[in-house]
N, C-alpha and C positions, 0 to 999 in steps of 0.2 A: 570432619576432623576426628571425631570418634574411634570409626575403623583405622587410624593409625596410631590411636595411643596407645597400642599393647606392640606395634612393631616401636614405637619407639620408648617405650619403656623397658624392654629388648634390648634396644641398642645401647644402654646403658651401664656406668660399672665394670663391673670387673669385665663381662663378656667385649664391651668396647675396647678395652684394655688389651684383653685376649688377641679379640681380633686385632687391631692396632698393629701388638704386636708382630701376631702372625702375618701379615700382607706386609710387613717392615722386611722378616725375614723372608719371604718369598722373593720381594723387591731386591732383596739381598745376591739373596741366588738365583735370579735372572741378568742383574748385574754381571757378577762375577761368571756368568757363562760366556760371556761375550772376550773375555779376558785371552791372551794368548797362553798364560801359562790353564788356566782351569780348560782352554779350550784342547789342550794338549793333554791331559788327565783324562777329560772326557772321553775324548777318540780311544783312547789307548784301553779306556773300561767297559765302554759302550762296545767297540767293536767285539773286545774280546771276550764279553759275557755274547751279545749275539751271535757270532758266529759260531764259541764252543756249545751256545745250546741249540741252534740250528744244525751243526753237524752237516760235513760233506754234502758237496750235489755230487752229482754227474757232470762230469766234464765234455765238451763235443766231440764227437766220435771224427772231425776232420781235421782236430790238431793232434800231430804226436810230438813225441819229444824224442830227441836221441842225444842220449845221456853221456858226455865223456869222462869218464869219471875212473876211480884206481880199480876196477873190476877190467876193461877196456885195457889200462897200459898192462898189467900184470897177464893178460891173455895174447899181448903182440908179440911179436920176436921179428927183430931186425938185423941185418949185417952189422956189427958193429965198426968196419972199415968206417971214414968216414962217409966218402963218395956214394957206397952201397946204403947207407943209411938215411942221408938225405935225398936217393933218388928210388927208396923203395925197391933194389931188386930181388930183393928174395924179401915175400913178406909171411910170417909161421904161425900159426896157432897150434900146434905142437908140443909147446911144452918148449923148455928152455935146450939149445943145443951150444956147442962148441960156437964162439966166434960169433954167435947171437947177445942180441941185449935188447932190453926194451926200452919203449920211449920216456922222455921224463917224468915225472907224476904232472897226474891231471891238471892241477894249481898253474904250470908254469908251459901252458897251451903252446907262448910264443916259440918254444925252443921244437915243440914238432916238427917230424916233416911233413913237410907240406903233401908230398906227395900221398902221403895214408888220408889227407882231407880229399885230393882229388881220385884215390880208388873207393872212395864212401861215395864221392858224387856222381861218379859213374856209372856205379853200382844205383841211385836212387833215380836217375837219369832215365834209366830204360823204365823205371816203375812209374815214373812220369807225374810227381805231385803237381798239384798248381803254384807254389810256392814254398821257398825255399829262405829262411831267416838262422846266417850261422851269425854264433856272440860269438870270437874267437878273435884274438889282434892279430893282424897281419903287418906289423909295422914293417919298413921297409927291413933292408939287413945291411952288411958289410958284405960285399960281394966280389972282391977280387977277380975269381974262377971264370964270375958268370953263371956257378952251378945253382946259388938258390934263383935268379931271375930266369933260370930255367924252369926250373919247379912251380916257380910264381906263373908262368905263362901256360904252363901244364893244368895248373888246377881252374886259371882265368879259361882256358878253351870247355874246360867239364862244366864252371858257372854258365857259359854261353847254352851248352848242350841242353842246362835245364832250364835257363830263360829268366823266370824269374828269383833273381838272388839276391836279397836285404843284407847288407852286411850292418853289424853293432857299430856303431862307431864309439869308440870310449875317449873320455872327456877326464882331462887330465886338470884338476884341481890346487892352484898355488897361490898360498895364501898371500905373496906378492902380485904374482900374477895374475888370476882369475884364473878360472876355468876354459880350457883350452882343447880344440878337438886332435887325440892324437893321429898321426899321420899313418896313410896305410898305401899300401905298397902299391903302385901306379898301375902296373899290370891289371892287380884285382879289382883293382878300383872303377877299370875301366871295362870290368865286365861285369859289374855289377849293373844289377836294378838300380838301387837305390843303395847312400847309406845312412844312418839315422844312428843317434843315440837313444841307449835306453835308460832315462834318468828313475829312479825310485827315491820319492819324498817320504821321509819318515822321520822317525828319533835317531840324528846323527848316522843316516843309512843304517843302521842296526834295524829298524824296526820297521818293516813295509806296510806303509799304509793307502798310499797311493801312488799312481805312474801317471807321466804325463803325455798328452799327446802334442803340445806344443811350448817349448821353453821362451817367453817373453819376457827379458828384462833388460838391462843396461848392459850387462854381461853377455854371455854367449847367446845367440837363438837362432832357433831355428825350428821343424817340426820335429818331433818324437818319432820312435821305434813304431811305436803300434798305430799310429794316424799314418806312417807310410806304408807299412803293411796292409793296412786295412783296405788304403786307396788300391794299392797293386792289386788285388784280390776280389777289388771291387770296379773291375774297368769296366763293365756290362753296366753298372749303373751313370756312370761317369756321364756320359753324352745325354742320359734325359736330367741330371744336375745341373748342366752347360743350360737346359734350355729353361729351366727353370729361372735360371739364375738369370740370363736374357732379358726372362719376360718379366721379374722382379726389377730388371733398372740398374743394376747395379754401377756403379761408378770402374771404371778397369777394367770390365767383363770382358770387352776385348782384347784385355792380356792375357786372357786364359789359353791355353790350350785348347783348339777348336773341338777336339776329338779323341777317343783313347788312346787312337796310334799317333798323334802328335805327342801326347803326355810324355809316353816314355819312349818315346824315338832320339831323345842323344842320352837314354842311359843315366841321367840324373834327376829320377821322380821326386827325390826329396827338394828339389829346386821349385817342380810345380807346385807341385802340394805346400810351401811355403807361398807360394803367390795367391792359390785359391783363397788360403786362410786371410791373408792379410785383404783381398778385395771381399769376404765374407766379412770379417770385424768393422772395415772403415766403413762401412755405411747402416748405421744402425736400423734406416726407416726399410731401405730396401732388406735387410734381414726380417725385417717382422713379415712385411709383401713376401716373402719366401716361406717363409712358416705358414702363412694365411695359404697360398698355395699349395702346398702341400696339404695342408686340412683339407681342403676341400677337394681334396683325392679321393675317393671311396675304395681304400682297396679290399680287394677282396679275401675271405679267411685263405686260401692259398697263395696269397700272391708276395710269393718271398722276394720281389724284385720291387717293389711297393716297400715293403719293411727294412728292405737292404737300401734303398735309397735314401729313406726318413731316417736312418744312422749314421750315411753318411754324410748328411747334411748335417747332421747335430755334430759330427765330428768339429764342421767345417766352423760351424755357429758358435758350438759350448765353450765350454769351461776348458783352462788350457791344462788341466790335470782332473783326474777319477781317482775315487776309489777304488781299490781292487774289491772282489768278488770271488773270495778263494774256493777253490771246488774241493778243497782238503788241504791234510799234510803232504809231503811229496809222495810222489809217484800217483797222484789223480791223473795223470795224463798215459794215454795208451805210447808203449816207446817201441823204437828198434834201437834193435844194439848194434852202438858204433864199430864193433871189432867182426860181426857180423857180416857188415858191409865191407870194410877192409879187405878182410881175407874166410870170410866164412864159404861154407860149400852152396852148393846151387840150390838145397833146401831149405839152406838160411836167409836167404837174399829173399827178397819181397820182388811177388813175379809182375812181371812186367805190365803195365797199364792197373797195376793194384794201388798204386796212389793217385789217381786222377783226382781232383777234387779235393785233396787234403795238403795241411798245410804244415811244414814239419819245422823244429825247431835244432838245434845243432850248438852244442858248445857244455861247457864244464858243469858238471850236475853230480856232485859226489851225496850217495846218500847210506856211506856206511861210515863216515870218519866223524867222531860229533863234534870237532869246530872245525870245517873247512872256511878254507875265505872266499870271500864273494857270496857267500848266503847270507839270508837276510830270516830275521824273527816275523814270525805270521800267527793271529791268534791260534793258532792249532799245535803253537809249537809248542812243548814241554821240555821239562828237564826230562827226560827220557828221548825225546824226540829228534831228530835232526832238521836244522833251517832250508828254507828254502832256499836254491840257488837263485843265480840269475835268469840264467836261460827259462827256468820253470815260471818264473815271475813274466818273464817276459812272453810266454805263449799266454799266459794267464791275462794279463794286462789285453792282447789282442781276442783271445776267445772271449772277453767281456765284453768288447766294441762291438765282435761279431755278433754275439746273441743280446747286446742290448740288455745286461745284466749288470754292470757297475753301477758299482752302490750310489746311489745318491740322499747324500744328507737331506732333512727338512731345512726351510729355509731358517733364516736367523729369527724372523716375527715369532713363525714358529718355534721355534724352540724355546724362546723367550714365552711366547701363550700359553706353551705347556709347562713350562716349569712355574711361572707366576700362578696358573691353574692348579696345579697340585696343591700349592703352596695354602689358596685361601680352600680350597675345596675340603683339604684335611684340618683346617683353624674350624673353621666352620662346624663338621661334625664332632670334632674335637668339644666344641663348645655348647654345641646345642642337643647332643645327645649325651647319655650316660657317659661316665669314661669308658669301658666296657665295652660296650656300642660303638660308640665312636671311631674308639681304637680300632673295632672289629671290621667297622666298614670299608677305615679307612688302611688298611691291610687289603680286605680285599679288589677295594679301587684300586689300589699300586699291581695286585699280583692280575686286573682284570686289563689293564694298561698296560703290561709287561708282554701277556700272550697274544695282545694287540699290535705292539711293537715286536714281537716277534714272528706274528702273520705275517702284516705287511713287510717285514726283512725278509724275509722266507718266496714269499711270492712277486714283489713288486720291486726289490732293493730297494726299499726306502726305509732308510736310518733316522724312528724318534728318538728321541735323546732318553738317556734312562740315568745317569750318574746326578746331572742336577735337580731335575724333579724327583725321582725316587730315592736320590741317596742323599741329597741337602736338603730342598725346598720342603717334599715332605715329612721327614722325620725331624726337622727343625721344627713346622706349622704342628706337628704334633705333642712335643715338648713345650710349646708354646701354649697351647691347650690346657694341657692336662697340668703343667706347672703354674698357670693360673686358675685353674679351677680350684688347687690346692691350695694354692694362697688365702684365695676367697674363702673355702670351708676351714681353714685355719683363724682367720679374720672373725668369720662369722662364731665361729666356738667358741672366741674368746672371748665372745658377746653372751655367750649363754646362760649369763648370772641374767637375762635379764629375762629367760622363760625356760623351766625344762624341757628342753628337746627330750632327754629320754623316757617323755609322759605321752609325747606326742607321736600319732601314728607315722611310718615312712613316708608317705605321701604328704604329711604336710612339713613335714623336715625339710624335702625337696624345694618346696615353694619357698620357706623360710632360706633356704642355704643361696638359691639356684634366684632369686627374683632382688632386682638392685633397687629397693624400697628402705623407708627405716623402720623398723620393727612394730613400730606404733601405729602404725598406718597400715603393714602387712597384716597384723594381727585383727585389728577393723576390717579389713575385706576379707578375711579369711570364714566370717561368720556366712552361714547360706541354707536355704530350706532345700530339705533332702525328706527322701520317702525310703523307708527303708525298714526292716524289721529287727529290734531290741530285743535279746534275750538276757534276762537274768537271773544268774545264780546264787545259790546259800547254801551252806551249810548247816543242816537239822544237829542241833547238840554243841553246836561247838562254842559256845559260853562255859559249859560244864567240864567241855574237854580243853579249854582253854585254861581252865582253871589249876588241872590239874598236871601241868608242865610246867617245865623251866622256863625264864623266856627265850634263851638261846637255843633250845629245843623245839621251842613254838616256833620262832621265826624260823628255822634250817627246814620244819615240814612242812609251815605255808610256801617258802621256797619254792620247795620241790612242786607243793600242790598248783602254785599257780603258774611255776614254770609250764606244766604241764597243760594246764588248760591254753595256756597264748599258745604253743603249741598248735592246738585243733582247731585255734580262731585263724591263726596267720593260715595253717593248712586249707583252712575249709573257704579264703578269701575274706572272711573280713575283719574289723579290728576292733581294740581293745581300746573301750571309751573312759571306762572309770573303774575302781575297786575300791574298796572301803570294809575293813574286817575282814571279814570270810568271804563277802560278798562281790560279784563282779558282774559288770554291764559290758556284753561286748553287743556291734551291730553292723550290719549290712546292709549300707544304703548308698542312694544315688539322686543323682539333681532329679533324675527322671523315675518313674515305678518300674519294676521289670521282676517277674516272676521269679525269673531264676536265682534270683536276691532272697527269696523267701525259701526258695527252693533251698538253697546251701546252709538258709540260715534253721532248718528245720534239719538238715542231716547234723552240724554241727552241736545244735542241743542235745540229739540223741549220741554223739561221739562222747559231750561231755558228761554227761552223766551215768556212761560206760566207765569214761576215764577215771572219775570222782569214784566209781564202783571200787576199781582197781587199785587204788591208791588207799583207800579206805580200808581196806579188809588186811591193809599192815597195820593197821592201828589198833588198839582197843582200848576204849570201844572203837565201834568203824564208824565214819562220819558221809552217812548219806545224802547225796544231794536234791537239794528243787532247784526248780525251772523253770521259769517265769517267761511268754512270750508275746509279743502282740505286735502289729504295724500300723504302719500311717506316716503322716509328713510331720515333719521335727526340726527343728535347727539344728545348726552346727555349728561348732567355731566356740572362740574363746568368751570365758565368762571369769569376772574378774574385777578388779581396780588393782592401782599400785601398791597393794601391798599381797595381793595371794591374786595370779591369775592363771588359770589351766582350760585346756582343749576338752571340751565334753559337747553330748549332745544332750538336748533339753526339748522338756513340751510334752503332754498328755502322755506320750506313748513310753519312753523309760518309763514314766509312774506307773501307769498302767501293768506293764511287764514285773516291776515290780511287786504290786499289788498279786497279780497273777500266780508268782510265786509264794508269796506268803497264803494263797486260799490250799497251797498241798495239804499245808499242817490242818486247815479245817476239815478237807477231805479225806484225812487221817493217810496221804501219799509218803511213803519215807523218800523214796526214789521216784519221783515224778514228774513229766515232762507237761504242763499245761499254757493250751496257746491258745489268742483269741478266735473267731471264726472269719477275721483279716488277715491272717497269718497263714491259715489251710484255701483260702478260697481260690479253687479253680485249679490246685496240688493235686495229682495223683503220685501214687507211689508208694503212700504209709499209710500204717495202718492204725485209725485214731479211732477213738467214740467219745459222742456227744454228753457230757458230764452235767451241762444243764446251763437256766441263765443267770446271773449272780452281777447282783450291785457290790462291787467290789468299795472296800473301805474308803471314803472319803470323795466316791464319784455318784452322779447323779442319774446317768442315764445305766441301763444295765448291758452286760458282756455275756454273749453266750460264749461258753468255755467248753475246750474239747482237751483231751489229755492227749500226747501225740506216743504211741506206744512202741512203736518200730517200724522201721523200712518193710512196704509191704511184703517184698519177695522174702525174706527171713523172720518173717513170723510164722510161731508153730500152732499146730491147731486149738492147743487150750485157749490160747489168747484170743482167736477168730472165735472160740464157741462165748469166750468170758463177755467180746465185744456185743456178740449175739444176746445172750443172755439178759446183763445190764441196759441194752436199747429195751427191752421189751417191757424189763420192769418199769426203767425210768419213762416212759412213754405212757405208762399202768397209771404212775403216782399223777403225771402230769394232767394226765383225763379227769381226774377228782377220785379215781379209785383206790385210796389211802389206803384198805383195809385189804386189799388183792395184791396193791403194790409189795407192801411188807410183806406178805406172805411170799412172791418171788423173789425181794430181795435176801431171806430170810434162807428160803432154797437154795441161793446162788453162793451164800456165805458157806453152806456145807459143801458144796464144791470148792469152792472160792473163800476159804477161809480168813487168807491175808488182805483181800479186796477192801480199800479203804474206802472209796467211791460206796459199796455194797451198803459198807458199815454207817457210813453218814446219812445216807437216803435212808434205812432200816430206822433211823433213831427217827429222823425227824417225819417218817411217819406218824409217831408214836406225838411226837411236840407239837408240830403243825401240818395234822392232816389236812387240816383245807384249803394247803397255800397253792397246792396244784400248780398251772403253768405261771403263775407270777413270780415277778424274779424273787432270788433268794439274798436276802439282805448278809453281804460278808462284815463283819463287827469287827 
């Protein structure tokens, strides 16, 4: 039980509170992610910080786009007659002449002739792509003449010439009626491949977010644009699908089309392709038996007929809409120009068998008018930018199936574990580190999760969520933090008549603020044996010098003086235990001994007694200081009852140190640093000498005492000869030879004039020559 009463005294108070809170509101914002309206914020913030900090790919060098757009109509010229007009006979890129005019604006595709779409496909005919997806409505017309079902039959023979040819089918939306496919003209219809619509799910079609490859609801369905494309383009895989799917069990499998040339042999792919789908979904177990099959494929790193078939089976399997996967703003797709093909010269046309293998897109793409209709908003778009079209969307939607790049969300667990995760990960540091800390980590976990989530978007289209954990969950779990920590140090201050915090060192303020205990109880464990080394200071004079001020004056230059000395304690690492008067105990210790405690606390004597130098020599008189030092083990912690109780340390070693201090004046030191030989043992660095051994005032056993004179590397050579000198005599007197000792102390004075040490040993030669190495009694 033990080892868990400091976790759960932890768990305690404000920090339970904290936390509480915090994993309330985490719990909050994993809720509210699942929501349809947050879950539409999200997409819409998510997507569009990933993408615009991901920035453009490369789009695949096998789809183009040819673009019809107001560059195309302003470069045509037609017979304006009508006859000549709709059967293309004179067609001009020339420049405008008599009796010419051009064709409608781009927007209003249906009113072209048809004929300029059959001298584009004739012209693409001989370059020979693999397929061919025009967006353009062909609805039927009013035909009296005969002359446009001429034209219709005209452009239906060039569709056959290139074989495969996807037509849009567009879906007409009434809010009584439902959504409805509109009709397209029989001729074309029946020289089509296939035809499919292409639906785009977003923000009230304004905003492209994803495209579907198969519409299933109550309303219209059927397969999507780019799942029939995909198929057409994909007939090479088709027949090892059939055999998979076979050997998987499937229920209907013998309604499939046996082969690829059954698929599309009456010319209506999008028929099949709705049958595969629907015997792929109705049998959930034989779907997985096809997945497991496929795993245990080993394909090889080149084996692009392995990868083409594992996509098209997800086509068949997945989800019946994707995320797009934008490759850019417009124009990511390599184009030819529609007016090119029309009527351009023989350098313009794209030579023949140069499109084998590529798959071209056809229809309304304006990208210099900035609201054209039929474009749609894409994260890349700006107010400076122009939207995406349709047609651009729609190669985009199919070159994603192809390379197996649409985005694919994290699942909802997911989303929900990382936003919950944020949430307590930032309460947490929030609470158990600094604020400062906390804040800082917890900063860099969100910006260390952000370039994670935008690796994996980058490399693998996988979309973590970034709006609810980074923009709710965590800076809610960190407000939650830090406003209760503040509460608590508000709480707790207001408790402070019942000990001054401003007496006590930082470190035990923490424990007092930060531990959910009552003060009574705090203050009892706060007491602990510690080893550490006590220095203490005085001012020489200043009863005299005290006397002879104002008190508002006194107090403004102790101010100052002691502001200064905490200064070179807090610098030097350690703290300020007590003052009284002129006088002050600071020390350097620890539960454990550790040199380097002795080490700091032996530079900061010599700091302060620099400091004291400096401060002193404004005064006059100056007020020189002593320096009092010794180590050992001591207590700590509060001494007291209910009526006066303060943080100090106690036990032989402050006395001592103080003691230490008050033997300057005997050794006639004005400025002097003396420390026990607990305090230097086993120190390099400075430069000390041995002063002698001394029963200090009111103790029993004796102290050898060294004066500590300065950091060895910045002592100058008087001081190394003074140190020399004084060993020699004092080592003289100690042997019993009193009468040789004074005569080199006596020596060293006429070098060493002001040597206090010099002066004291000279005297008590003369008093008690024959006290030699036995200690010297301090009075």
């Amino acid at each position: 039980m033990k080892p868990r009463a400091p976790l759960l005294r932890w768990l305690q108070g404000w920090r339970a509170r904290a936390f509480a809170v915090g994993a309330g509101l985490a719990l909050l914002a994993t809720g509210a992610s699942v929501l349809p309206v947050a879950w539409s914020w999200q997409e819409g913030f998510d997507l569009y910080v990933l993408f615009r900090a991901r920035g453009p790919r490369p789009a695949p060098e096998n789809v183009l786009l040819v673009p019809i757009d107001g560059r195309a109509t302003s470069s045509l010229f037609l017979r304006a007659a009508a006859d000549e007009f709709e059967r293309c006979g004179d067609v001009r890129r020339d420049g405008p002449l008599l009796g010419y005019r051009n064709p409608d604006p781009p927007e209003i595709l249906t009113r072209w002739p048809r004929c300029l779409h059959a001298r584009a496909l004739s012209t693409l005919a001989a370059a020979g792509p693999d397929a061919l997806v025009m967006d353009i409505s062909f609805r039927p017309r009013n035909d009296p003449s005969g002359m446009f079902r001429e034209q219709d039959r005209v452009l239906a023979a060039e569709m056959r010439r290139i074989g495969k040819v996807v037509l849009v089918q567009k879906i007409k939306s009434d809010p009584t009626v439902g959504e409805s496919a509109q009709p397209i003209a029989s001729d074309i219809t029946a020289a089509a491949l296939a035809v499919a619509p292409f639906l785009v799910v977003g923000d009230q079609l304004q905003r492209a977010d994803k495209f579907c490859t198969f519409k299933e609801d109550h309303g219209w369905s059927g397969p999507c644009l780019p799942a029939v494309v995909h198929q057409a383009t994909s007939l090479a895989d088709y027949a090892e699908l059939r055999k998979l799917m076979d050997a998987a069990a499937f229920e209907n499998a013998d309604l499939m089309p046996a082969d690829p040339e059954r698929l599309i042999a009456d010319g209506a792919l999008q028929g099949s392709v709705r049958l595969i789908r629907h015997v792929a979904i109705s049998d959930p177990r034989a779907a997985a038996r096809l997945r497991e099959l496929l795993a245990s494929r080993q394909a090889e790193p080149g084996d692009t007929h392995g990868r083409g078939l594992r996509r098209l089976t997800e086509i068949y399997l997945g989800a019946p809409d994707h995320y797009f996967n934008f490759y850019g703003p417009p124009g990511a797709f390599r184009t030819l120009r529609y007016e090119a093909l029309v009527a351009g010269s023989e350098a313009e046309r794209p030579a023949p068998g140069s499109l084998q293998g590529k798959i071209l897109f056809i229809g309304f793409a304006e990208h210099e008018q900035p609201e054209p209709i039929e474009h749609f908003t894409t994260p890349f778009t700006t107010a400076e930018s122009i939207k995406l079209s349709g047609v651009e969307l729609a190669a985009t939607a199919y070159a994603n199936l192809q390379d197996g790049s649409a985005i694919e969300p994290a699942s909802a667990w997911s989303r929900a574990l990382i936003t919950l995760s944020a949430g307590l990960v930032c309460t947490l540091l929030c609470i158990v580190l600094r604020p400062m800390a906390g804040l800082s980590l917890c900063l860099a976990g969100m910006l260390g999760y952000f370039a994670v989530a935008l690796g994996v978007f980058h490399g693998q289209a996988l979309w973590l969520p970034l709006l609810m954990p980074l923009g709710v969950a965590a800076p809610a779990a960190v407000t939650a933090g830090l406003a209760s920590r503040y509460l608590e140090l508000k709480r707790q201050r207001d408790r402070s008549h019942e000990v001054n915090l401003a007496l006590l060192p930082p470190r035990v303020v923490d424990r007092i603020v930060n531990d959910n205990q009552k003060l009574s109880q705090l203050l009892r464990q706060l007491r602990e044996t510690v080893y550490g080394t006590c220095v203490y200071t005085d001012l020489q004079g200043f009863t005299t010098f005290a006397e002879s001020r104002p008190a508002d004056e006194l107090a403004r230059i102790m101010d100052e003086y002691f502001q200064a000395l905490f200064q070179v304690v807090v610098d030097v690492g350690g703290e300020t235990s007590d003052i009284a008067g002129d006088g002050m105990l600071a020390v350097w210790a620890d539960v454990a001994p550790d040199p380097a405690l002795r080490r700091r606390a032996c530079s900061a004597a010599l700091q302060l007694a620099a400091t004291a130098g400096q401060l002193g020599r404004k005064q006059s008189p100056g007020l020189p200081m002593r320096v009092g030092m010794d180590y050992g083990p001591m207590s700590r912690g509060m001494l007291g009852g209910s009526f006066h109780i303060e943080y100090r340390h106690s036990g032989d070693v402050p006395n001592s140190a103080q003691r230490l201090q008050s033997l300057n004046k005997q050794l006639k030191l004005e400025t002097g640093v003396l420390a026990s030989a607990a305090v230097l043992d086993g120190l390099d660095g400075f430069l000390t000498r041995y002063v002698g051994n001394f029963t200090l005032q009111g103790k029993q056993r004796s102290t050898q005492v060294h004066q500590l004179i300065s950091e060895r590397a910045s002592a100058d050579s008087r001081q190394l000869l003074l140190c020399d000198l004084f060993g020699e005599a004092l080592a003289c007197y100690q042997s019993g030879s009193s009468d040789e000792a004074r005569g080199l102390f006596e020596a060293l004075l006429v070098r060493f004039p002001g040597d206090g040490p010099s002066k004291f040993y000279g005297q008590l030669c003369k008093d008690k020559p024959s006290l030699g190495s036995q200690p010297i009694p301090v009075a």
